[in-house]
N, CA, C, O and CB atoms as a CASP TS submission, in Angstrom:
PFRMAT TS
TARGET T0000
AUTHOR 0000-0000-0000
METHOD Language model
MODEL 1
PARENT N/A
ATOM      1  N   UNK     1     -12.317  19.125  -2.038  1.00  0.00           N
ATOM      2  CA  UNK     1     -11.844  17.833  -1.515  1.00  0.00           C
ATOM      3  C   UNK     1     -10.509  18.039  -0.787  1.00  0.00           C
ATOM      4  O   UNK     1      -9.621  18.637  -1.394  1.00  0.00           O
ATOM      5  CB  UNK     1     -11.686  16.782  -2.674  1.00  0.00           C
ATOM      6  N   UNK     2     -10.274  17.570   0.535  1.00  0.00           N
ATOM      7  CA  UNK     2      -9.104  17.778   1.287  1.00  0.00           C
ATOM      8  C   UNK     2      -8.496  16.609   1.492  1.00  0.00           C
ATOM      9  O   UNK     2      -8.752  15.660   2.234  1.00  0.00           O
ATOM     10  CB  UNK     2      -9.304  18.401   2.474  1.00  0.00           C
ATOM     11  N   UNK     3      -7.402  16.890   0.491  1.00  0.00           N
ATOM     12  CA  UNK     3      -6.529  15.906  -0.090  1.00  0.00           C
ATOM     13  C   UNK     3      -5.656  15.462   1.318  1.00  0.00           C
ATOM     14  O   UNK     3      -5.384  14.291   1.583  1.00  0.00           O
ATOM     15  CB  UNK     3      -5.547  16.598  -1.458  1.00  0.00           C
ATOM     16  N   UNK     4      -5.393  16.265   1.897  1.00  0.00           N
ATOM     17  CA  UNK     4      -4.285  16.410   3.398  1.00  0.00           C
ATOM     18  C   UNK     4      -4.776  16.178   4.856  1.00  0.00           C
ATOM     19  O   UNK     4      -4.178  16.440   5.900  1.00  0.00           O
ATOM     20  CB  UNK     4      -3.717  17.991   3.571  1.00  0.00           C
ATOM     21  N   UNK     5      -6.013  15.619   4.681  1.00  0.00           N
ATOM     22  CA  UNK     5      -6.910  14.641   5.769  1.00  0.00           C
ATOM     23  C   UNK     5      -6.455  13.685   6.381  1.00  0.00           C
ATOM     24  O   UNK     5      -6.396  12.569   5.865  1.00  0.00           O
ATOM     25  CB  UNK     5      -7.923  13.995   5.297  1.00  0.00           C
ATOM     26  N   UNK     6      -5.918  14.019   7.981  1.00  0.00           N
ATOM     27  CA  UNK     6      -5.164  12.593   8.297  1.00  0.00           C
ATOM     28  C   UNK     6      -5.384  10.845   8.047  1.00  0.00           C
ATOM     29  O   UNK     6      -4.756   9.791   8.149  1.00  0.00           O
ATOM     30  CB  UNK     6      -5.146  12.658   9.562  1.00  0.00           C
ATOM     31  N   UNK     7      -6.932  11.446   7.594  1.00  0.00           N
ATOM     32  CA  UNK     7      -7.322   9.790   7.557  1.00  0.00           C
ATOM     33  C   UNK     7      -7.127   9.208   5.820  1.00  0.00           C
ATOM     34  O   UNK     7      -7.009   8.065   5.377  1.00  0.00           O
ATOM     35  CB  UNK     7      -9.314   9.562   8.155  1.00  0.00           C
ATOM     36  N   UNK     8      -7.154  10.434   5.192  1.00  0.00           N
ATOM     37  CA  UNK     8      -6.326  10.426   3.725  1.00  0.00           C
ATOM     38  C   UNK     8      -4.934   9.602   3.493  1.00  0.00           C
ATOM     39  O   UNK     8      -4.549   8.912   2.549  1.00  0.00           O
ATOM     40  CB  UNK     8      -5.905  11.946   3.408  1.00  0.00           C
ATOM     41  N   UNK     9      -4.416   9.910   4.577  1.00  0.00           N
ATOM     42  CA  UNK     9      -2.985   9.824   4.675  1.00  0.00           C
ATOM     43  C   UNK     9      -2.650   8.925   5.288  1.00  0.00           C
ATOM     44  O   UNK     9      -1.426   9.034   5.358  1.00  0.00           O
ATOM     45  CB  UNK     9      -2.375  10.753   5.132  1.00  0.00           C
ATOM     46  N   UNK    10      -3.023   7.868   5.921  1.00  0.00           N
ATOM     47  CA  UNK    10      -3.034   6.799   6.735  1.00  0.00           C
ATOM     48  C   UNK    10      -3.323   5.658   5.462  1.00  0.00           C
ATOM     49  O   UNK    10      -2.507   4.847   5.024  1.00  0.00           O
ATOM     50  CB  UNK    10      -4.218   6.952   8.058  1.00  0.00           C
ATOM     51  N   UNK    11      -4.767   5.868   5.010  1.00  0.00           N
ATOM     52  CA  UNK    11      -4.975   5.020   3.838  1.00  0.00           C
ATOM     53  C   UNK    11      -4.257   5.294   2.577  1.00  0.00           C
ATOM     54  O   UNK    11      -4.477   4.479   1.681  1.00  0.00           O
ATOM     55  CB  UNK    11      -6.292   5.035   3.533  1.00  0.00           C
ATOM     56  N   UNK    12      -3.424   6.288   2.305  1.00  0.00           N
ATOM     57  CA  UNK    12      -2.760   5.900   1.051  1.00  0.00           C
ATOM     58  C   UNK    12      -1.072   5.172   2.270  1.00  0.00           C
ATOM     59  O   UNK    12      -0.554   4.153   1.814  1.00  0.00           O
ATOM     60  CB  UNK    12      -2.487   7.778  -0.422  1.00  0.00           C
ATOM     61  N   UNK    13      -0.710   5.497   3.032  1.00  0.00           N
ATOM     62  CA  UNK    13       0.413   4.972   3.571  1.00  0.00           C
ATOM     63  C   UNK    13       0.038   3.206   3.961  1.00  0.00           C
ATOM     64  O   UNK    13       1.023   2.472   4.045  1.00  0.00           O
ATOM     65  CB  UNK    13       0.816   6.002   4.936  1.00  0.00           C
ATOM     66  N   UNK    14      -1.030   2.723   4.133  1.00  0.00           N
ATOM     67  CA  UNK    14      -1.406   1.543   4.492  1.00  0.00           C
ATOM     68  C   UNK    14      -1.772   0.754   2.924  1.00  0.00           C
ATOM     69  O   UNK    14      -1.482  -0.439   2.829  1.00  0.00           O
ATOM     70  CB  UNK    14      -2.663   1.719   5.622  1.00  0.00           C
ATOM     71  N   UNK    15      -2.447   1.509   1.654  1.00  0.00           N
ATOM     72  CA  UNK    15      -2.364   1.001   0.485  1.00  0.00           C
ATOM     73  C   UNK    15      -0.279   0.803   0.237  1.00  0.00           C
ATOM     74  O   UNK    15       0.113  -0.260  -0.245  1.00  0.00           O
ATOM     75  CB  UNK    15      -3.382   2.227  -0.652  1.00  0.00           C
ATOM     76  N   UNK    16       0.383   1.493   0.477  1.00  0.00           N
ATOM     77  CA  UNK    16       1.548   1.558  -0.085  1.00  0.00           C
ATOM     78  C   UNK    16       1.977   0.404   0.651  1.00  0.00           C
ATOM     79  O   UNK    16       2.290  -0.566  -0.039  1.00  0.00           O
ATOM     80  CB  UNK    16       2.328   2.859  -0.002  1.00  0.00           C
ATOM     81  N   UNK    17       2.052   0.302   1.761  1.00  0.00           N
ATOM     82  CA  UNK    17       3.046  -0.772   3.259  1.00  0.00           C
ATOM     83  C   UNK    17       2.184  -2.559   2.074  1.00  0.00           C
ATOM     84  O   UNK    17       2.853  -3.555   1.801  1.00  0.00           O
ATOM     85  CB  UNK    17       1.775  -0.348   6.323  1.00  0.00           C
ATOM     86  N   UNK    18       1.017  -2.401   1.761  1.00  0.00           N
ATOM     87  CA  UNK    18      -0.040  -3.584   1.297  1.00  0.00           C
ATOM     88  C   UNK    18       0.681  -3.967   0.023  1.00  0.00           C
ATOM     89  O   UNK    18       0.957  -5.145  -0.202  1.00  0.00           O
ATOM     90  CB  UNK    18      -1.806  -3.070   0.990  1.00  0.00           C
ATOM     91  N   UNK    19       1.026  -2.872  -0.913  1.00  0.00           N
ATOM     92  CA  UNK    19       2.054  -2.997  -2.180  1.00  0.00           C
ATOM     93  C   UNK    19       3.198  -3.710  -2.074  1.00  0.00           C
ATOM     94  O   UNK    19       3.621  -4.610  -2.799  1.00  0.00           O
ATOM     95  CB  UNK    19       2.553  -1.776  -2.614  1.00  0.00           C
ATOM     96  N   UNK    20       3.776  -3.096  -0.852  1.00  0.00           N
ATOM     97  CA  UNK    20       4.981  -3.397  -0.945  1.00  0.00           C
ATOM     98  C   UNK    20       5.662  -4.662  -0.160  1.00  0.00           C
ATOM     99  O   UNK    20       6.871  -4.888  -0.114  1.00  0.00           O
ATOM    100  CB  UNK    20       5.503  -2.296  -0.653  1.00  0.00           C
ATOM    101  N   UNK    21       4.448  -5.570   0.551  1.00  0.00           N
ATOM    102  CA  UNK    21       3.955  -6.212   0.814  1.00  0.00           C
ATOM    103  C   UNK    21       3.716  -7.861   0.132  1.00  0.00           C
ATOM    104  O   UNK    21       4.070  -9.025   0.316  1.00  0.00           O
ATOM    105  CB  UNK    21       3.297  -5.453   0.948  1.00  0.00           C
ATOM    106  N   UNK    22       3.045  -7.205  -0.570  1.00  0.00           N
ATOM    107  CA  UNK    22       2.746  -8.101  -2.038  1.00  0.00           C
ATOM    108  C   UNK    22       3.552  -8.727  -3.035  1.00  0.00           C
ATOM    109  O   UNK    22       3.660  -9.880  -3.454  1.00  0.00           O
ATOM    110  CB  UNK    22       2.155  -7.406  -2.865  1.00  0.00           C
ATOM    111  N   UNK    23       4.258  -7.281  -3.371  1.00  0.00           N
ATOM    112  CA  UNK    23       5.292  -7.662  -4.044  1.00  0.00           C
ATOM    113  C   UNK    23       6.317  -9.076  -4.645  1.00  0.00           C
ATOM    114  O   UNK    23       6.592  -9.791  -5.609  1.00  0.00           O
ATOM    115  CB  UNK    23       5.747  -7.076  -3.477  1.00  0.00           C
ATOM    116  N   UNK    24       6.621  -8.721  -2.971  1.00  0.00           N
ATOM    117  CA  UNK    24       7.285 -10.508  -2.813  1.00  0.00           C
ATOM    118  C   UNK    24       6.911 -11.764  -2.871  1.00  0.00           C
ATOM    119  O   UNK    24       7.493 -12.737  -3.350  1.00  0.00           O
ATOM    120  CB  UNK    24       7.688 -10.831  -1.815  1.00  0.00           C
ATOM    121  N   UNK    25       5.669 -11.650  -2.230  1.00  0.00           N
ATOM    122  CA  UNK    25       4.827 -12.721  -2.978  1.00  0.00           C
ATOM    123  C   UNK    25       4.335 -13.016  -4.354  1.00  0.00           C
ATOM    124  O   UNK    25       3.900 -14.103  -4.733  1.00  0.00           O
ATOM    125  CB  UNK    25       3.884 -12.709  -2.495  1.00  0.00           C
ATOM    126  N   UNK    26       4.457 -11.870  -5.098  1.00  0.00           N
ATOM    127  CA  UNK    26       4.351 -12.109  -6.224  1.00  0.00           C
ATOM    128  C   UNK    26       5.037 -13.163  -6.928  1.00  0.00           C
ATOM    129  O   UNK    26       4.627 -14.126  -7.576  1.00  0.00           O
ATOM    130  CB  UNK    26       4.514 -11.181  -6.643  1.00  0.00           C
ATOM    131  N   UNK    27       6.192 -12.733  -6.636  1.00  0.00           N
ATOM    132  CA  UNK    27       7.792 -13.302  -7.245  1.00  0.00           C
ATOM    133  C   UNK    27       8.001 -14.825  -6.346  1.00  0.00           C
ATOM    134  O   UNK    27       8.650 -15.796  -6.735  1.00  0.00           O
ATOM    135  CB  UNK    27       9.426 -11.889  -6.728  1.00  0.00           C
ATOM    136  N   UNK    28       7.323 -14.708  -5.183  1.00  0.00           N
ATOM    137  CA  UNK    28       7.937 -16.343  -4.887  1.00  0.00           C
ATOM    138  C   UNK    28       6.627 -17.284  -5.325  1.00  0.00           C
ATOM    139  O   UNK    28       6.840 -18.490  -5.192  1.00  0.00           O
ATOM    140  CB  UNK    28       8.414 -16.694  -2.898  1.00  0.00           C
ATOM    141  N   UNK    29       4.979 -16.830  -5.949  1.00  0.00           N
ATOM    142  CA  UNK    29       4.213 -17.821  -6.454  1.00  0.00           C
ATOM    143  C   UNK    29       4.684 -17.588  -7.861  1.00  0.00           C
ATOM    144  O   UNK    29       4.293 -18.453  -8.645  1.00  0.00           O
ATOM    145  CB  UNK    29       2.642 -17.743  -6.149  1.00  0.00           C
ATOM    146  N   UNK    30       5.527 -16.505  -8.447  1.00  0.00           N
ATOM    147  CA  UNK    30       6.049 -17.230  -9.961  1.00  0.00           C
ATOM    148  C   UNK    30       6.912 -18.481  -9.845  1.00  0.00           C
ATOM    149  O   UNK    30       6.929 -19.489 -10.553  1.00  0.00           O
ATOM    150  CB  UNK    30       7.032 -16.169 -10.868  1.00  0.00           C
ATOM    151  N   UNK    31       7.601 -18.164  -8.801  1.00  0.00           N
ATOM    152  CA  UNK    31       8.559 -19.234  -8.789  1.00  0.00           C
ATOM    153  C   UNK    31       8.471 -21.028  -9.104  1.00  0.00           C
ATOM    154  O   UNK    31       9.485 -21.720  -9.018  1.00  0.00           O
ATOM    155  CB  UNK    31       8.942 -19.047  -7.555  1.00  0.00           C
TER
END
């Protein structure tokens, strides 16, 4: 399995940008 596949690496960088993303919304529907 080739962990270092540009298209590997796009989708964990686009899962992360989606996280971090989220986040904030988390915290302003606790609000």
């Amino acid at each position: 399995m080739e962990m270092y596949s540009p298209i590997w690496n796009v989708a964990h960088v686009l899962a992360l940008m989606l996280l971090l993303l989220h986040i904030p919304y988390y915290f302003v529907l606790k609000d």
